[in-house]
N, C-alpha and C positions, 0 to 999 in steps of 0.2 A: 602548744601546737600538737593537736595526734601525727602520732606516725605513721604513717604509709609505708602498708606489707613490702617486703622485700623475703628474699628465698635465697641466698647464698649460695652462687653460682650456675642460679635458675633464672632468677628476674630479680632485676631489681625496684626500687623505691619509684623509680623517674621511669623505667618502664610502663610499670604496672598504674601510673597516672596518664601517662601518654596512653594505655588502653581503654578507662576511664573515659579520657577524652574523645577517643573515638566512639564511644556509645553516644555521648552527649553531644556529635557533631551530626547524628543522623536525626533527633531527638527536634518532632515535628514544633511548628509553632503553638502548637495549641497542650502539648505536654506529652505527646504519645512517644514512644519508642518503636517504631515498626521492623517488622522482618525486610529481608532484601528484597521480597515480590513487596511490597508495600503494604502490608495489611498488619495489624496487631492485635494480640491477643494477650488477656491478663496477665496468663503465668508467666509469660518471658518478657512482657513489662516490667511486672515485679519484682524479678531477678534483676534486670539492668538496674533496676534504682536504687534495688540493694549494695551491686557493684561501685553506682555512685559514690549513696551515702560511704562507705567504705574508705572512700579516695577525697573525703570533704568537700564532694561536689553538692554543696545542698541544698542551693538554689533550684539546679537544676532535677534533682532528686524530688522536690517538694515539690515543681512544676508539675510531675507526674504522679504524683500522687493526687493532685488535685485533677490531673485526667480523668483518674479513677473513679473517683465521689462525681465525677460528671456522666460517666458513661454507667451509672451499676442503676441496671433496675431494680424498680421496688420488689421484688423478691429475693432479692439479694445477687445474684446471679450478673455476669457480664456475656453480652453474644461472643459466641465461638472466637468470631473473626471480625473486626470492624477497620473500615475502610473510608478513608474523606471523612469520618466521623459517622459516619452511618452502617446499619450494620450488613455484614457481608454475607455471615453466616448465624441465624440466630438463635441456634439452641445454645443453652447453656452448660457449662462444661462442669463439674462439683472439685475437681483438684484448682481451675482458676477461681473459684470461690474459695476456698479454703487458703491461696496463697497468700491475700492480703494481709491476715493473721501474722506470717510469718515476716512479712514484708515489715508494719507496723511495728512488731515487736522486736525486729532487726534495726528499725532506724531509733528505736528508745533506748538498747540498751548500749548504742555505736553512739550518739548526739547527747542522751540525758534528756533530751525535749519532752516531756510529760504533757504539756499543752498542747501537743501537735497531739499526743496520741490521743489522747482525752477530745479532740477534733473529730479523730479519726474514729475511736468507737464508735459510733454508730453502723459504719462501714464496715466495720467487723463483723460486727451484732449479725448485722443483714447476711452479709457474707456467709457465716456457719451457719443460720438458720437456713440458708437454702442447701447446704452439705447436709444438715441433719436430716432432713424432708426426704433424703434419698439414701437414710442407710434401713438396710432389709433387718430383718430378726436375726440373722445369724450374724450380722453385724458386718458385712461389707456393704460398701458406699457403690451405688449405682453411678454411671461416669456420667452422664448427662440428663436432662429434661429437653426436649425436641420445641420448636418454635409456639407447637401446640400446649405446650407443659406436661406432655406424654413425656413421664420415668421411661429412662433405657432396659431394657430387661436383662442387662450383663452388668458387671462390672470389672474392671479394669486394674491388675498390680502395682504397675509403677504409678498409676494415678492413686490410688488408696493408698499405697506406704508415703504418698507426698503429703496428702488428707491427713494421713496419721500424725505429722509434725506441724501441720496448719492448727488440728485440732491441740495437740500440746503447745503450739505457741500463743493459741487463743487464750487458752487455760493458765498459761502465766501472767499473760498481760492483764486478765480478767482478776488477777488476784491485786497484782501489780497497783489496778487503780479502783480497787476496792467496790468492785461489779462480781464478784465471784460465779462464774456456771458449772454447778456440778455435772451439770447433764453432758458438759464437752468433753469431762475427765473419764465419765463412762463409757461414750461415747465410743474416745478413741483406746481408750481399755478392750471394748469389746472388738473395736476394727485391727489394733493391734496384734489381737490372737488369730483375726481372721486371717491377718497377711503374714504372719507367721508360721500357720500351721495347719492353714486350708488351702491349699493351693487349687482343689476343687472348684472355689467359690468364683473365680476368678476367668475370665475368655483367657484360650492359649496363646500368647505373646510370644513364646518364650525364645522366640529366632531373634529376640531385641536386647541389647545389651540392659537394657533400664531395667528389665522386670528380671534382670540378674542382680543388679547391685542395689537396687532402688529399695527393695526391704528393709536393709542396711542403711542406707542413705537417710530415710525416714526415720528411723528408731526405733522399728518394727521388732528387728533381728539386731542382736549383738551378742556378746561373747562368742563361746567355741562355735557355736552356731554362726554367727557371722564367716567366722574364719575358715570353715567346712561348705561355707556357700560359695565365700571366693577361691578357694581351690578348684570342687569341685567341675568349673569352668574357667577359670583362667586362660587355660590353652586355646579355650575354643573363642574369645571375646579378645584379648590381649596381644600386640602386634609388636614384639620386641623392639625396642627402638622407635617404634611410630607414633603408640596410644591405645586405646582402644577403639574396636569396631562399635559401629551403628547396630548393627546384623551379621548374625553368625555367618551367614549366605553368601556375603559381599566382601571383598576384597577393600574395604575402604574404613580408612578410620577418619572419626570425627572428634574437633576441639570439646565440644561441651560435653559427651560424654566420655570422654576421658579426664578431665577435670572432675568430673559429678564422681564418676569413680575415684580420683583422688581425696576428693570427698569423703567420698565414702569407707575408705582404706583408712583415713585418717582416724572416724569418727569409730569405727571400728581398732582404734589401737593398733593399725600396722602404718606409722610413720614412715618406714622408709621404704616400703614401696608404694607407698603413694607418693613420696617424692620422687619415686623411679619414673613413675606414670604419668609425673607432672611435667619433670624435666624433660619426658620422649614425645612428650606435643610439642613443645617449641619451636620443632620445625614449621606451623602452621604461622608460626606470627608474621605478620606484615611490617617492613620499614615504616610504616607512622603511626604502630603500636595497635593495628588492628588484627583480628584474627580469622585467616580462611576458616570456612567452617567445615571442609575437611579432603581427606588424600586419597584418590584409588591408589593403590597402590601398585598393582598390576599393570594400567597404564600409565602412572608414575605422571597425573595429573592432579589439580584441583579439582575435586569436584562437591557441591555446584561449583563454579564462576564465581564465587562471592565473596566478602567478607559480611559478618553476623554479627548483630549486635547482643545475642544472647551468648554466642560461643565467647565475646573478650567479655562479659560478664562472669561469667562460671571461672573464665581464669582468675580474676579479681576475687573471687570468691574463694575459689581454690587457694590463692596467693594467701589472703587473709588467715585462713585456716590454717596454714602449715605454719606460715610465721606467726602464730599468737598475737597481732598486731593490735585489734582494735579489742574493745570493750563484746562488740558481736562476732569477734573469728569462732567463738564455740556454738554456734547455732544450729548448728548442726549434729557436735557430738551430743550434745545434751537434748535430743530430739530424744533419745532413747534412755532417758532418766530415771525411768521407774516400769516393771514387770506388769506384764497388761495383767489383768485379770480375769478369770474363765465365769459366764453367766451361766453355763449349763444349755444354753438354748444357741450354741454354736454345734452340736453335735459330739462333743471331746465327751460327756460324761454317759450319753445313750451308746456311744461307741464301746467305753469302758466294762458298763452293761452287760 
């Protein structure tokens, strides 16, 4: 029987199922996972199924995946936001393209199911081929294609350092079942330096706690670099006792980025303050194991109103990761496996010059 993550005297085994089970209690009839206004979107489907798979919900995990292969058009790409089954918003977004990679390759190496994935490639395939379509010469990934199939003309940090571990998990599983694509490894070789060491290339986020830690989180950045990222701002994102904030700006900390951040601290080699970070969310948990998705603090409310089915995922996933539990708790550290490599046509050797 796998074990179910536990954290020692954070969360337990029977918790961290009862969270599980709240993902899988909003978890529509038709396979979808929706937010609390009621619409869903790829990326934080993917997460919740992952959180599943995790907790050997795999029924229900597999229900959703089959969502997926229903709603991905032929371009590989899923709408923004789909609603009743139809879409809500429909440009496409390239980080929920790139998540299924990670998604697929999270429930083969948690299950052992090769047949399942072997199902899913195709899904894949599609998936990166609409990521690849949108990365520039200097090697960052545009954030979307518009209803039209008009490229955005920005892109995005926390969305490209997510890209970056879509495109390494595509890249294993591609070897995994004997499809190899070299063109993913350079791909995200070349997106990796961008989001390392162009901050340039990138729209100014930077008031958002994601496009602080999310470098990291991806496998973009690690070592002393990492560790000189998370200092750097700590004080300004990190809410002693509470979690982390959304935004510098706002007085409110949120479950799923404080978890992503535990994540992130983990996979970056500082264990125990990511356990600090994991342990000082738990005040968001709800009695039948769901979780607010987050605190003003200031007015010493919930705010929204709600509980989320992507925030008790990220805990689940967070859980996993610190207790080593499953076969996939390292999906994360190992995002950042090998040193991107420089093309010369990202600007580092004209600058050199």
């Amino acid at each position: 029987m796998r074990r179910l993550p536990h954290v020692p005297g954070i969360i337990t085994a029977d918790q961290v199922l009862r969270t599980a089970e709240s993902i899988a209690a909003i978890q529509d009839d038709e396979g979808g996972v929706p937010w609390p206004e009621g619409h869903i979107d790829a990326w934080n489907h993917i997460e919740c199924l992952m959180a599943l798979t995790v907790a050997g919900l795999r029924e229900e995990a597999r229900r959703g995946y089959d969502w997926l292969v229903r709603h991905q058009r032929p371009d590989g790409s899923w709408p923004m936001r789909i609603r009743d089954g139809r879409p809500a918003e429909a440009a496409g977004e390239s980080n929920h393209a790139a998540y299924i990679a990670v998604g697929v390759w999270h429930d083969l190496l948690v299950t052992g199911d090769e047949d399942f994935a072997r199902a899913m490639w195709p899904t894949v395939v599609r998936g990166l081929g609409f990521v690849m379509g949108l990365q520039t010469t200097r090697g960052e990934i545009l954030w979307q294609r518009d209803a039209e199939g008009r490229p955005a003309d920005y892109a995005l940090l926390t969305g490209c350092s997510s890209i970056h571990q879509g495109l390494r998990c595509g890249a294993l599983l591609a070897e995994r079942l004997g499809d190899p694509q070299p063109d993913w490894e350079l791909a995200a070789d070349r997106l990796g330096h961008v989001v390392a060491h162009h901050p340039e290339a990138f729209a100014d986020k930077s008031r958002f706690s994601m496009d602080w830690y999310y470098p990291v989180l991806g496998g973009a950045v690690r070592g002393v670099d990492a560790v000189r990222r998370f200092d750097l701002e700590w004080d300004t994102f990190v809410e002693p006792g509470l979690g982390a904030r959304c935004v510098s700006d706002q007085p409110w900390v949120t479950g799923a980025e404080s978890c992503e951040l535990a994540l992130a601290l983990d996979a970056a080699g500082l264990p125990d303050r990511a356990l600090t970070v994991f342990a000082d969310m738990q005040h968001l948990r709800h009695e039948d194991g769901a979780y607010w998705t987050g605190w003003q603090f200031v007015n010493e409310r919930h705010f929204p109103d709600e509980w989320s089915g992507y925030t008790a995922a990220a805990v689940v996933l967070a859980a996993d990761a610190l207790a080593h539990a499953t076969p996939g708790s390292g999906i994360f550290r190992d995002a950042g496996g090998r040193e991107a490599r420089v093309t010369g046509e990202c600007g580092c050797e004209r600058a050199r010059a």
